[in-house]
N, C-alpha and C positions, 0 to 999 in steps of 0.2 A: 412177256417180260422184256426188258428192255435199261440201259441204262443212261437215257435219255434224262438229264438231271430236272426239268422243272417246264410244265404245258399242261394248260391253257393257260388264259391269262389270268381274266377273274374269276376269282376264288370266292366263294361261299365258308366261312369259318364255322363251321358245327361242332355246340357245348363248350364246356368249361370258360364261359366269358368270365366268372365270377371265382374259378379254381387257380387261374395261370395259366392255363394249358393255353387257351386264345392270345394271352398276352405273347406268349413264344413262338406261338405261332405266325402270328402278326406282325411280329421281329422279323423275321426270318423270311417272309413274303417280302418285308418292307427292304431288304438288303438283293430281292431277286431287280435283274433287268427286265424281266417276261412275265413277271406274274403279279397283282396287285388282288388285297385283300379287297371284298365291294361291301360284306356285311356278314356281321352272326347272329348265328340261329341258336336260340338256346332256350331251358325250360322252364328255368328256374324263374319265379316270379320276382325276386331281387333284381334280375339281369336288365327288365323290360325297361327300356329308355334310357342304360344306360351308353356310354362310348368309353371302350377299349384302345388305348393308344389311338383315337383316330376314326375307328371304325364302330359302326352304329348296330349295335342289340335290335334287329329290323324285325325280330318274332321268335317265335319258336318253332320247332319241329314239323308245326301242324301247318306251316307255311310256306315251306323247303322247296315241296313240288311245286304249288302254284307260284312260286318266285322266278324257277327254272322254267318252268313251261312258258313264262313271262321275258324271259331273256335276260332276268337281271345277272343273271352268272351262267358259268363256259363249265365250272367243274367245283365240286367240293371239296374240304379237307378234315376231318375230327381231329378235334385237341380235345379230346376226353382223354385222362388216364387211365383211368379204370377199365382194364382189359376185358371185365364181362360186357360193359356199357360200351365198348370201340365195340365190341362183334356185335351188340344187338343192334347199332346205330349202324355199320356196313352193312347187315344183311338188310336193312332195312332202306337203305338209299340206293344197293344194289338191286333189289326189287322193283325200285319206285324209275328205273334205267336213269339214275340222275350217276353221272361221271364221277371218280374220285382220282384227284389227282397227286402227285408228290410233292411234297414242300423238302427240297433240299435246300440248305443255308450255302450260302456263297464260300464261307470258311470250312465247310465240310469237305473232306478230300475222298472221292468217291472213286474207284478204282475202273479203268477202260473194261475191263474184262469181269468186273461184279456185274448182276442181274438183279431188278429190283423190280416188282410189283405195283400193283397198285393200292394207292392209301397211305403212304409212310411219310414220317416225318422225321427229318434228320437233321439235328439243328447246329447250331455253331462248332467247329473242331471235333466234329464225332469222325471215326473212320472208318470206311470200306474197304476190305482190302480185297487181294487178286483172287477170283473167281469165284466170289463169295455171291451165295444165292438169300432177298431177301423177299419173302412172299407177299401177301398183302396185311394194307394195315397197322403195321410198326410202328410203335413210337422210340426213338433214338434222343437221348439224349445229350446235352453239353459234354463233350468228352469221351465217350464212349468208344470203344473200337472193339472191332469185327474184324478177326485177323483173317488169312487168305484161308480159302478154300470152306469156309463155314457154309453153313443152311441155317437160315431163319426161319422158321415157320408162321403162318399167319397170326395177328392179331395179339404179337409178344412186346414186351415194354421194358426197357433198357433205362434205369435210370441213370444221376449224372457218375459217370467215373467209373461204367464199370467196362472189364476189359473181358472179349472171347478170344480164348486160343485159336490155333489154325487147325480146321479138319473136325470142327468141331459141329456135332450136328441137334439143332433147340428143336422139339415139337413144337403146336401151338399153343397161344395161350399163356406163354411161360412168363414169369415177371422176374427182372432183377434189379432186387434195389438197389440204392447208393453204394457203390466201392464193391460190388461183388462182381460175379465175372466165372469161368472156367478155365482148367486145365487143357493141353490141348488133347484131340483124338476121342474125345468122350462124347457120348449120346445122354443128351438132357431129355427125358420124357414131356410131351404134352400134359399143362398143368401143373409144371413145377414150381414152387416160389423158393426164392433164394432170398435171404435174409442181407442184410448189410452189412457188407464186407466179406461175407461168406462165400469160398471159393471151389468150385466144384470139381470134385478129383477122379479119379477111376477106381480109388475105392467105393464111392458114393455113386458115381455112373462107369459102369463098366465101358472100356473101351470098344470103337470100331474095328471090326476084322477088317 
């Protein structure tokens, strides 16, 4: 882990060409100096032939490997939402030894002393803050902040606006919709969903000793 904000160059965009998830994706590559979207892979038969901001629908999933082993791309990235479809699409790329890399937004303020994994995506004005650990996989959205000293666990999805207190520790897996967020000192279990706007307390998650 490392907080190395954004490498290799080209990017591979895997899913959600046709959800948003590529289009923000593709945002947020497009504002990097180091890294350029080259093509998405996606399943939906909608998708095929279409262009995303730019970038060209080049197949789907079943095409990924023979693309990389071809040199068309240096690393991939999922914009799938959908936290069960992110971890079957990571374990499934991490299998196949195809790289997964970070897409940080240029406007995201990412802390010297945060640690971040691999897989995540953190888009425009989301925050990291001091010593905060994020694992693999995350999706971070517009707004969002990760106050100091939090754990992120793998393959959790933050949508727009929601805020974690400091010390605060998410299992994997966890979703939190629009405008929701935690208290701080509380432990979120693996598998949790937090509703919108719904804010997690230590009555609901008992605090850390």
């Amino acid at each position: 882990m490392s907080n190395i904000r954004n490498s290799p160059s080209r990017i591979a965009v895997v899913g959600s060409a046709l959800g948003g998830g590529a289009a923000q994706v593709i945002d947020a590559i497009s504002r990097s100096e180091d890294q350029i979207a080259v093509a998405i892979y996606d399943n939906s038969p909608e998708a095929k032939g279409r262009c995303i901001h730019g970038i060209e629908v080049a197949g789907s999933s079943e095409n990924v490997i023979q693309a990389y082993k071809a040199g068309a791309f240096d690393a991939a990235i999922i914009a799938i939402g959908n936290i069960k479809l992110r971890k079957e699409v990571f374990d499934w790329l991490n299998l196949a030894s195809i790289p997964l890399c970070n897409i940080i937004d240029r406007d995201a303020v990412v802390s010297t002393t945060a640690k971040i994994g691999a897989g995540n995506v953190l888009l425009c004005h989301s925050y990291v803050g001091p010593g905060v650990v994020i694992r693999d996989n995350c999706y971070v959205i517009t707004g969002s902040r990760i106050n100091h000293d939090s754990y992120l666990g793998s393959h959790c999805y933050l949508s727009t606006g929601v805020s974690i207190g400091g010390r605060v520790k998410v299992g994997e897996m966890v979703k939190f919709d629009t405008a929701s967020g935690s208290a701080p000192d509380c432990l979120i279990p693996s598998g949790t969903y937090l509703q919108p706007g719904q804010i997690a307390t230590s009555k609901l998650f008992p605090k850390q000793k």
